[in-house]
LUMNUBA-910868 format. One record per residue (C-alpha): residue number from 0; residue in three letters; chain; x, y, z. Coordinates in steps of 0.001 Angstrom, whole numbers, plus 524288, in hexadecimal, padded with zeros to 5 digits. Layout:
% LUMNUBA-910868
<k->NUM, r->Ala, c->A, u->X, v->Y, w->Z>;
...
This chain:
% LUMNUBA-910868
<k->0, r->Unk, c->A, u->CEE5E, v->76395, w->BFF34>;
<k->1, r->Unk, c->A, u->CE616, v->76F54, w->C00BC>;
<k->2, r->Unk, c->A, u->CE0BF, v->7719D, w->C0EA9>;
<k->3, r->Unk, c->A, u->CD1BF, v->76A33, w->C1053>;
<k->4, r->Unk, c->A, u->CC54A, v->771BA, w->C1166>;
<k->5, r->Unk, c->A, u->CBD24, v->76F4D, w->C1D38>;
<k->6, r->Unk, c->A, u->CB3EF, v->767F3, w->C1390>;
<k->7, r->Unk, c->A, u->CBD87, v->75F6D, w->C0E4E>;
<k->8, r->Unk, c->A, u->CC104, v->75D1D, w->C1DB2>;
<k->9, r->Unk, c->A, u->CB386, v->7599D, w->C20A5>;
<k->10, r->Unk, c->A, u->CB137, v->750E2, w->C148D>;
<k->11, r->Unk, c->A, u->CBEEE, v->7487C, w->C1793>;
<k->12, r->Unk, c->A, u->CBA18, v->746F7, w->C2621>;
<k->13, r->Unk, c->A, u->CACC6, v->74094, w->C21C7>;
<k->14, r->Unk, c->A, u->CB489, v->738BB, w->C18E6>;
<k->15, r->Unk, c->A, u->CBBFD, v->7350E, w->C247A>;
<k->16, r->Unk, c->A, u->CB23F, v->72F18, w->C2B9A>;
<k->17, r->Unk, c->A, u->CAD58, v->7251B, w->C235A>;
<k->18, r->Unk, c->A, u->CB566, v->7186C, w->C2410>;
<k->19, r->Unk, c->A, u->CB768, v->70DC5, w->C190C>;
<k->20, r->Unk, c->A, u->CAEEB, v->70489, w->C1856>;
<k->21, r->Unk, c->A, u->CA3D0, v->70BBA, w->C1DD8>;
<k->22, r->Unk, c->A, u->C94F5, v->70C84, w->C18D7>;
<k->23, r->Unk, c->A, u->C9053, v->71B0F, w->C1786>;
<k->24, r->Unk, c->A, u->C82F9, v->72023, w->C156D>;
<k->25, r->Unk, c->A, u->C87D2, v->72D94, w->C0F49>;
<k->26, r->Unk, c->A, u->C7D36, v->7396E, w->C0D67>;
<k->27, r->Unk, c->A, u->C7EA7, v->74303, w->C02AA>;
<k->28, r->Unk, c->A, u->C8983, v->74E0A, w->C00DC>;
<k->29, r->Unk, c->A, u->C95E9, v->74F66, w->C07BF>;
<k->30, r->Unk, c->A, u->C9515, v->7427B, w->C0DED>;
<k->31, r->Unk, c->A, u->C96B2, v->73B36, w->BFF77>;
<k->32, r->Unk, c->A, u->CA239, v->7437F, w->BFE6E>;
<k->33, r->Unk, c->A, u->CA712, v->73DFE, w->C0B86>;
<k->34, r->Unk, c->A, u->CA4DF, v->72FE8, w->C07B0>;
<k->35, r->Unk, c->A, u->CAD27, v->73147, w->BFA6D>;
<k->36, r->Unk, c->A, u->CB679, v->73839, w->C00D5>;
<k->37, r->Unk, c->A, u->CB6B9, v->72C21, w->C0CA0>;
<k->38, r->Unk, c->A, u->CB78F, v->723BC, w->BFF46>;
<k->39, r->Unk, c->A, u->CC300, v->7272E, w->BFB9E>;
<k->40, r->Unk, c->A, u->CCAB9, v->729AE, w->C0696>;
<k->41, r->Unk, c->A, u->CC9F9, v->71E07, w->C112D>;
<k->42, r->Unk, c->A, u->CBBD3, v->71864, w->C0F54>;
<k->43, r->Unk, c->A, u->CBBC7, v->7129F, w->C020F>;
<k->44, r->Unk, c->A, u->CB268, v->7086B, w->C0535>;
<k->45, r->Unk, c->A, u->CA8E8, v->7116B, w->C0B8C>;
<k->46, r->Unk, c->A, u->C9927, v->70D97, w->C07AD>;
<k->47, r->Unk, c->A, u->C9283, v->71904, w->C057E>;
<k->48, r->Unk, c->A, u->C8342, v->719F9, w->C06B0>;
<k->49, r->Unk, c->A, u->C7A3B, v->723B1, w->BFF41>;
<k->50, r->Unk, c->A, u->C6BDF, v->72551, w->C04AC>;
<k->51, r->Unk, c->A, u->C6746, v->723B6, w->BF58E>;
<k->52, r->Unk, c->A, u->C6BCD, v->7173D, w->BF76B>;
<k->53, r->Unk, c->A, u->C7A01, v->71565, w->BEF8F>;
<k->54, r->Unk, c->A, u->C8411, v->70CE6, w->BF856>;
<k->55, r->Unk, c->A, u->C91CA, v->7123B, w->BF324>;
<k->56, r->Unk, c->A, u->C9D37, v->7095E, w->BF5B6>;
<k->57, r->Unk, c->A, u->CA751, v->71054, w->BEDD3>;
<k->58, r->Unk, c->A, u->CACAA, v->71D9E, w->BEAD7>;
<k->59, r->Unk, c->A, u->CA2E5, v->72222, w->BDE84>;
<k->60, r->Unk, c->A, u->CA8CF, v->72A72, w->BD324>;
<k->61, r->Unk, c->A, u->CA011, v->733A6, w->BD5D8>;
<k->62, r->Unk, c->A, u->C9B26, v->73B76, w->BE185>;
<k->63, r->Unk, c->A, u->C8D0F, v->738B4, w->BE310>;
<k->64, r->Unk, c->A, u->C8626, v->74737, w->BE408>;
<k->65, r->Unk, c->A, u->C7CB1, v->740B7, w->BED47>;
<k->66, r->Unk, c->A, u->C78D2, v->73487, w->BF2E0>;
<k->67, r->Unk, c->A, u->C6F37, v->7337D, w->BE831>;
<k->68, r->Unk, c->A, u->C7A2B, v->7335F, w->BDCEF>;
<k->69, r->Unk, c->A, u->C7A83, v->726A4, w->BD50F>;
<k->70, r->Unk, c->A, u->C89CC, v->72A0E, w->BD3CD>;
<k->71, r->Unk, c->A, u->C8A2B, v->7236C, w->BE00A>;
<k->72, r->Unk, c->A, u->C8269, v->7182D, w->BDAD7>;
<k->73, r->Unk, c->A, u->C8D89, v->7133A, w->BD00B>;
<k->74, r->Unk, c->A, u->C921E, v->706EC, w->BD49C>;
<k->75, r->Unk, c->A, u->C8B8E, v->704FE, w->BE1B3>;
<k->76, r->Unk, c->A, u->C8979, v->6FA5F, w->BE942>;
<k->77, r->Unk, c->A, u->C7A83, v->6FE8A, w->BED14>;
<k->78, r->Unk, c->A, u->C7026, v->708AD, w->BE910>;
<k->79, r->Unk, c->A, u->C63A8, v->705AB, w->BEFB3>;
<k->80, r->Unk, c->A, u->C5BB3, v->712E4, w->BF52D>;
<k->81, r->Unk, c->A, u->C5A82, v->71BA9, w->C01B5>;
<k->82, r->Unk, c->A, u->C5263, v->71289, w->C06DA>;
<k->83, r->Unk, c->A, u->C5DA1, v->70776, w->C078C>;
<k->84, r->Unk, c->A, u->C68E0, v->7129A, w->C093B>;
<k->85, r->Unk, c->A, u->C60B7, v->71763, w->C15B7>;
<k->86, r->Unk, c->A, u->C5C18, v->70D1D, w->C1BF1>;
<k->87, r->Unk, c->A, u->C6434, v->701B6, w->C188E>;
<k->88, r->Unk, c->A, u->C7015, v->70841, w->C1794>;
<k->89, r->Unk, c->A, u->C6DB5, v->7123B, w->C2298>;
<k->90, r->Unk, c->A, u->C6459, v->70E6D, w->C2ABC>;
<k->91, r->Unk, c->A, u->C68CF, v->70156, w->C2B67>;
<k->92, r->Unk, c->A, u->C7656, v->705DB, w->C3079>;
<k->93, r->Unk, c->A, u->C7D3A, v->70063, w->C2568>;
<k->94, r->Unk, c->A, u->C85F8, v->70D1F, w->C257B>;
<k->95, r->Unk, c->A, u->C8FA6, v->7130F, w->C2DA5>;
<k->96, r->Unk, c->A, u->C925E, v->71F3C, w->C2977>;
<k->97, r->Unk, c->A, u->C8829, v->72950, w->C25B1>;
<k->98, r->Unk, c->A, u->C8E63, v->735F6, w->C205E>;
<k->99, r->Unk, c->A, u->C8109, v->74227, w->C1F38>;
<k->100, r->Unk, c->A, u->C848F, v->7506E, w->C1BEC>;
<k->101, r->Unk, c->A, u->C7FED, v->7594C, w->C24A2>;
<k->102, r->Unk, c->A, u->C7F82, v->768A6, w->C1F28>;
<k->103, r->Unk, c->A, u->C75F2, v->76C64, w->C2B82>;
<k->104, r->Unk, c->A, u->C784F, v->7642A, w->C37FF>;
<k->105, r->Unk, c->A, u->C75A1, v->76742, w->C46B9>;
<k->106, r->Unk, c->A, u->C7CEE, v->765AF, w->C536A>;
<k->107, r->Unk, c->A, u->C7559, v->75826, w->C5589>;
<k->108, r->Unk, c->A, u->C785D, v->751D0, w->C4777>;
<k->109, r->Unk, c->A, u->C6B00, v->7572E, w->C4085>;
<k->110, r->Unk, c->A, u->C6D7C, v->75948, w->C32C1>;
<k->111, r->Unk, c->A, u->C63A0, v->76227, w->C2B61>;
<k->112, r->Unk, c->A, u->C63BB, v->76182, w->C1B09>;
<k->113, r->Unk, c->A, u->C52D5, v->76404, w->C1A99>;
<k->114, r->Unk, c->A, u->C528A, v->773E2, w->C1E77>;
<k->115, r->Unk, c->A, u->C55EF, v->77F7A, w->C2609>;
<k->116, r->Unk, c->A, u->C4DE9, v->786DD, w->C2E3D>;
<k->117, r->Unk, c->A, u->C3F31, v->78297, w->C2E8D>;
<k->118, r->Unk, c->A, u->C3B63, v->776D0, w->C27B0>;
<k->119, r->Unk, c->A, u->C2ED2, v->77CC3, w->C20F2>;
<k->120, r->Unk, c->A, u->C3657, v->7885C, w->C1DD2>;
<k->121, r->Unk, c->A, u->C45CE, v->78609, w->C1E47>;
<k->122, r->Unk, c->A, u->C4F25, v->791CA, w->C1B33>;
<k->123, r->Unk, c->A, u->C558F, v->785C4, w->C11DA>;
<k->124, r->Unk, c->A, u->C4EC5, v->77A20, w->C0CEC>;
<k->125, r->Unk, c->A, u->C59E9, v->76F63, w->C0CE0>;
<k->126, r->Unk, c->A, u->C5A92, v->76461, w->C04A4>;
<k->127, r->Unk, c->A, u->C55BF, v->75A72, w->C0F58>;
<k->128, r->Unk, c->A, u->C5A18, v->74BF3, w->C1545>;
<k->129, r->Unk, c->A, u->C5C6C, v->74216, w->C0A04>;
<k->130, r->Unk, c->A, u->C61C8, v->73765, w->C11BC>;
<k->131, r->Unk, c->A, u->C66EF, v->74010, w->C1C70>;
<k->132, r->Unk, c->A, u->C5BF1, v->73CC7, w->C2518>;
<k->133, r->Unk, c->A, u->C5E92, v->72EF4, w->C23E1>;
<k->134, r->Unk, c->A, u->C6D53, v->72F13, w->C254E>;
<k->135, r->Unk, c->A, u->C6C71, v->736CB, w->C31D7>;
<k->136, r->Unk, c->A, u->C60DA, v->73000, w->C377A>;
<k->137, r->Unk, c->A, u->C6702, v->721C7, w->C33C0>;
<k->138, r->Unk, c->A, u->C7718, v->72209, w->C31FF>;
<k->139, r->Unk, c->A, u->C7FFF, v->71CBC, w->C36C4>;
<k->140, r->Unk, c->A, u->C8C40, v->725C4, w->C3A69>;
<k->141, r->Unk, c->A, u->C8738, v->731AB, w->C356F>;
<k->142, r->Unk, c->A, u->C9135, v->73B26, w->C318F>;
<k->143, r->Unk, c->A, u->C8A98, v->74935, w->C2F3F>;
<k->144, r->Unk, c->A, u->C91CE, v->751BB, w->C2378>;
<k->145, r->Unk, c->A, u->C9116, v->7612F, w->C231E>;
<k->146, r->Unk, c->A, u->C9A6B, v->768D9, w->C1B3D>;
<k->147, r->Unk, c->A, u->C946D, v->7764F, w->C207F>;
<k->148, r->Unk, c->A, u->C9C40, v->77DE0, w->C2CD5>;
<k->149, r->Unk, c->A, u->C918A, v->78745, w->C2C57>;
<k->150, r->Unk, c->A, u->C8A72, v->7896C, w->C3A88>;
<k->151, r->Unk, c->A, u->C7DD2, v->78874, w->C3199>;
<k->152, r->Unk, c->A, u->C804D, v->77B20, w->C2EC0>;
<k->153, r->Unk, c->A, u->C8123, v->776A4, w->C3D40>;
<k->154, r->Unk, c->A, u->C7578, v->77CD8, w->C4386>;
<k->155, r->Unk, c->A, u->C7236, v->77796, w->C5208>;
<k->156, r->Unk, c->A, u->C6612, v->7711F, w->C4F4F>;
<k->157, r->Unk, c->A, u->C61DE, v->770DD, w->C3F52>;
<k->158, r->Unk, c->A, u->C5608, v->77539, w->C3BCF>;
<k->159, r->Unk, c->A, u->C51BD, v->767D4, w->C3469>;
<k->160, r->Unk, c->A, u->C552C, v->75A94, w->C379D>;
<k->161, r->Unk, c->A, u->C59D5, v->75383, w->C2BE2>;
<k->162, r->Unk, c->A, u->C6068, v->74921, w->C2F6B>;
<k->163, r->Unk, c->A, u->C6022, v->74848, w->C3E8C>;
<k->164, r->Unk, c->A, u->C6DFB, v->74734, w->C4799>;
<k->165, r->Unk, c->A, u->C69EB, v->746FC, w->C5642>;
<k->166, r->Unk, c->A, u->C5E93, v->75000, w->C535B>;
<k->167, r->Unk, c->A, u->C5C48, v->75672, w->C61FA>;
<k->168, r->Unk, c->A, u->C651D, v->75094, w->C69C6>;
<k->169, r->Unk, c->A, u->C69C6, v->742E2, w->C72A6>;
<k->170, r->Unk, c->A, u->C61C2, v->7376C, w->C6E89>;
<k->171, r->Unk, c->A, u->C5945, v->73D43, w->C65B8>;
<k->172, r->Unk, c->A, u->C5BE2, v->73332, w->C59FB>;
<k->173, r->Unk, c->A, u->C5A75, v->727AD, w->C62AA>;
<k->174, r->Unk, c->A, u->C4D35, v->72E88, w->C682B>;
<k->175, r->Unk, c->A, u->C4933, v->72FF8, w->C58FE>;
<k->176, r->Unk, c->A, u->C4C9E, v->72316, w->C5639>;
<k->177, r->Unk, c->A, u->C5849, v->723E3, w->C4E45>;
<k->178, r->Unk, c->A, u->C62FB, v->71811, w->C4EC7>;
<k->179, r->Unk, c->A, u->C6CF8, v->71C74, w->C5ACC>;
<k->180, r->Unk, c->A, u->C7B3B, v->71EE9, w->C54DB>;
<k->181, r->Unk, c->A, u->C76C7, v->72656, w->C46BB>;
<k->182, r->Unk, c->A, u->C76F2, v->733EF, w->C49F2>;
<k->183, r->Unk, c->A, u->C80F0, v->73BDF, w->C4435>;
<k->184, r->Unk, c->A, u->C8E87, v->7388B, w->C4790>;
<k->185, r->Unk, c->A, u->C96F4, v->7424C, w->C42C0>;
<k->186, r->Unk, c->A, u->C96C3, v->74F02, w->C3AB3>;
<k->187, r->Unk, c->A, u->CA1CB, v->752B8, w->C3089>;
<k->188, r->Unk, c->A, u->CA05F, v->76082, w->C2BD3>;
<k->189, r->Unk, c->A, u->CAE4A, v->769EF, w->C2885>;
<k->190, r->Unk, c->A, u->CB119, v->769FC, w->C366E>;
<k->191, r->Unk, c->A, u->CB441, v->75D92, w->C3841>;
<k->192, r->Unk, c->A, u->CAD31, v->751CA, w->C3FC8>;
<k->193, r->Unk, c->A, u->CA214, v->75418, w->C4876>;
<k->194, r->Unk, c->A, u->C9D21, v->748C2, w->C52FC>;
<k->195, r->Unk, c->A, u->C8F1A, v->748FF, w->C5895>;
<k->196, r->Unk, c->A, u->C928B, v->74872, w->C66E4>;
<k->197, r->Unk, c->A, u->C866E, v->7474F, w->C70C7>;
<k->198, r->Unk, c->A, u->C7E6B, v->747C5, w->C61AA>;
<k->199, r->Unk, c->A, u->C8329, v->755C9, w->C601C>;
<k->200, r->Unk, c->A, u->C8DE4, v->7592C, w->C567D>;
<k->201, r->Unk, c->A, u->C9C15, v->75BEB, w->C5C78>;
<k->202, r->Unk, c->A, u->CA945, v->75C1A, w->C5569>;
<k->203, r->Unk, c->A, u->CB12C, v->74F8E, w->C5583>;
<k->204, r->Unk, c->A, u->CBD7D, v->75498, w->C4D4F>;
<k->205, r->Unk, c->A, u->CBEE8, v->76105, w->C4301>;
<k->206, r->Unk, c->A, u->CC7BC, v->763A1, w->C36F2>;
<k->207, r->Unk, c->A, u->CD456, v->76A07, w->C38D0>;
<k->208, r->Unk, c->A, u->CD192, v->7781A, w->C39AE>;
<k->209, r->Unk, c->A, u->CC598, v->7794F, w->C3F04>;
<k->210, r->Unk, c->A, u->CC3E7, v->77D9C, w->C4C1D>;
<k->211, r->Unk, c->A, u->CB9D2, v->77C06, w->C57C8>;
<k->212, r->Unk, c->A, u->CB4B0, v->78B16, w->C55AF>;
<k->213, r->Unk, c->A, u->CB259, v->78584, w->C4569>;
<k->214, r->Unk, c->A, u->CAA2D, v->779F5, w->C4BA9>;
<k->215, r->Unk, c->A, u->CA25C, v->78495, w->C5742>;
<k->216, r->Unk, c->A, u->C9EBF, v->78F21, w->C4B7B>;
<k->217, r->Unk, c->A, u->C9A18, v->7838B, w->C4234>;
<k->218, r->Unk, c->A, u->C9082, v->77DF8, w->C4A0D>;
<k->219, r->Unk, c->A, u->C82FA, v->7864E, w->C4E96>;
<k->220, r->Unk, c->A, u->C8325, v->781C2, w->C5CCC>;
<k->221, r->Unk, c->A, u->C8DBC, v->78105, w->C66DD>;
<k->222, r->Unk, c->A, u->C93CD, v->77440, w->C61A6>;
<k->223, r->Unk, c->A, u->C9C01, v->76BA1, w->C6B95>;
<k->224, r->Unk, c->A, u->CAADF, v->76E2B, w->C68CE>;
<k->225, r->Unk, c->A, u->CB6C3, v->769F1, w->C6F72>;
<k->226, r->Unk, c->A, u->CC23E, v->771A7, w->C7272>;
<k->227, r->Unk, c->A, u->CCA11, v->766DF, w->C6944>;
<k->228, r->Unk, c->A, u->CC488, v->75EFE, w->C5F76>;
<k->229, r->Unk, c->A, u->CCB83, v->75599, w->C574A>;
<k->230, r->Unk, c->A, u->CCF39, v->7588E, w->C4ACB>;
<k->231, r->Unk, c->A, u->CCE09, v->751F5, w->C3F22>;
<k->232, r->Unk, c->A, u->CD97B, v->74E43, w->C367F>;
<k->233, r->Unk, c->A, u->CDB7C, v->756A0, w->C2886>;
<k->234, r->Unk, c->A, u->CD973, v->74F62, w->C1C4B>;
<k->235, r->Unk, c->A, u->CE3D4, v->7482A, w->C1597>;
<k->236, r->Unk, c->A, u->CE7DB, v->74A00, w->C07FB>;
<k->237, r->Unk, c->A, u->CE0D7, v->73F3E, w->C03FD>;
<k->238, r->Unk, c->A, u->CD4B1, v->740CD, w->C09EE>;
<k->239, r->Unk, c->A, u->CD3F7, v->7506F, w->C066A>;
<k->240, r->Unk, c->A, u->CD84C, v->74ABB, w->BF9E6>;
<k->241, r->Unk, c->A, u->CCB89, v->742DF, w->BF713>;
<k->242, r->Unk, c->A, u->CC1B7, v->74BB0, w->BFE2F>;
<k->243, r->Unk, c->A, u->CC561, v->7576F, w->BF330>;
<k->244, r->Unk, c->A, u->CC534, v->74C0C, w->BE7E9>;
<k->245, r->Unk, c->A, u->CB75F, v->74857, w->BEE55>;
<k->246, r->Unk, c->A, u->CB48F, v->758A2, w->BEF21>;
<k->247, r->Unk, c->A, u->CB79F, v->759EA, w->BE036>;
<k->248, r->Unk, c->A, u->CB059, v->74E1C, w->BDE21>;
<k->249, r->Unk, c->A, u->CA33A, v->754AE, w->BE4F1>;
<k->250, r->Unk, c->A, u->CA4C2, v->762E4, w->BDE47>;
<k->251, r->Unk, c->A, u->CA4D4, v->759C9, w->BD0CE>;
<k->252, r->Unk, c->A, u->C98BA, v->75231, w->BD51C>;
<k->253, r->Unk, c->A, u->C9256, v->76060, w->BD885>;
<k->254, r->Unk, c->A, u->C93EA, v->76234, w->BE6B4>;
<k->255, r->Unk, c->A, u->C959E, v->76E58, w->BED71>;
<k->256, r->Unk, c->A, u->CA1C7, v->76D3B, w->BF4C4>;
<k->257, r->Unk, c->A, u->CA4B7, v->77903, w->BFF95>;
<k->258, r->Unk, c->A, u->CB2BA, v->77F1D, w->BFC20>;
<k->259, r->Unk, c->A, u->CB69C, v->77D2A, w->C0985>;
């Protein structure tokens, strides 16, 4: 089988992490790829929560283009509102898993979708929180998704809180009032698997082929690297398998796949 992209890589590691059985509040984009894909490799009986509402308890026909599409709606067990999917589901702790893309996200966990560069007059207007707000602020076992390696995408501090990681530093969620335990727990980008250490991103294991130079040139500050990290096991046949099915799948249902 032809050699996988760091993409693929990234989107099988996600998929990884999410065990069967499990209840996951899932935001828009890459991380409803990541739950088919978990679907249909070893986590068939993973419960899948959309913030419009939609509990999904199977593997739909379709990919759902966003959390909003009714093609997640055929044949499921609940469809309330983002009132119940929020609160009930979320803030009530009734998940485990909570899976957020994150195109712009800081050393601390931040994760800006609103703008960049001055709020009142940003060099881009982004398209803003949804739910993102809400997943960071109130999951459980937050798992941050970036497909970028771009050094713009990992600035030191962003320049808009959107949904909030450890905003300044030690203890500031606690000081704010958040619950203790639902900051962001890891980040899954190409690279591999990131850990927030001390509340401050550090690698915990990278893909096959990427080195600790990749991982100091991606990030904009002087990340934390060690000599030797782990690394993470290459996908099987099976599982690069289903992630291209799943990749075929999303270029059908209109997403914009990278190449690579």
């Amino acid at each position: 089988m032809n050699h996988p992209t760091p993409f693929e890589r990234m989107l099988i590691t996600g998929a990884r992490l999410l065990p069967d059985g499990a209840v996951a509040f899932v935001g828009f984009h890459w991380p409803m790829l990541i739950a088919r894909i978990a679907r249909r490799l070893a986590a068939p009986s993973l419960i899948v929560v959309y913030e419009d509402g939609i509990v999904e308890d199977r593997l739909t026909p379709l990919l759902p283009t966003s959390p909003s599409d009714l093609a997640a709606a055929v044949g499921s067990p609940c469809c309330a509102g983002s009132l119940e999917s929020l609160f009930m589901w979320l803030a009530g702790g009734r998940v485990e898993w909570t899976l957020l893309e994150a195109p712009i996200v800081d050393r601390r966990g931040n994760v800006n979708t609103t703008a960049i560069g001055d709020y009142q007059r940003p060099t881009v207007r982004l398209p803003g929180s949804g739910g993102g707000a809400e997943l960071a602020s109130f999951g459980r076992g937050l798992v941050l998704i970036s497909a970028s390696t771009a050094p713009r995408s990992y600035p030191e501090q962003v320049d808009y809180v959107t949904s909030p990681g450890y905003l300044a530093g030690t203890g500031e969620r606690e000081r704010l009032g958040y619950v203790p335990g639902r900051g962001p727990q890891l980040l899954v980008n190409p690279l591999g698997l990131f850990e927030f250490a001390d509340e401050e991103i550090r690698p915990r294991a990278l893909h096959p082929g990427v080195t600790t130079e990749d991982v100091r040139t991606t990030f904009a500050w002087p990340i934390r690297v060690d000599d030797i990290v782990p690394r993470l096991p290459e996908p099987s046949d099976e599982e690069l398998a289903v992630a291209r099915a799943e990749l075929s799948h999303a270029r059908d249902r209109f997403y914009r796949v990278p190449s690579a």
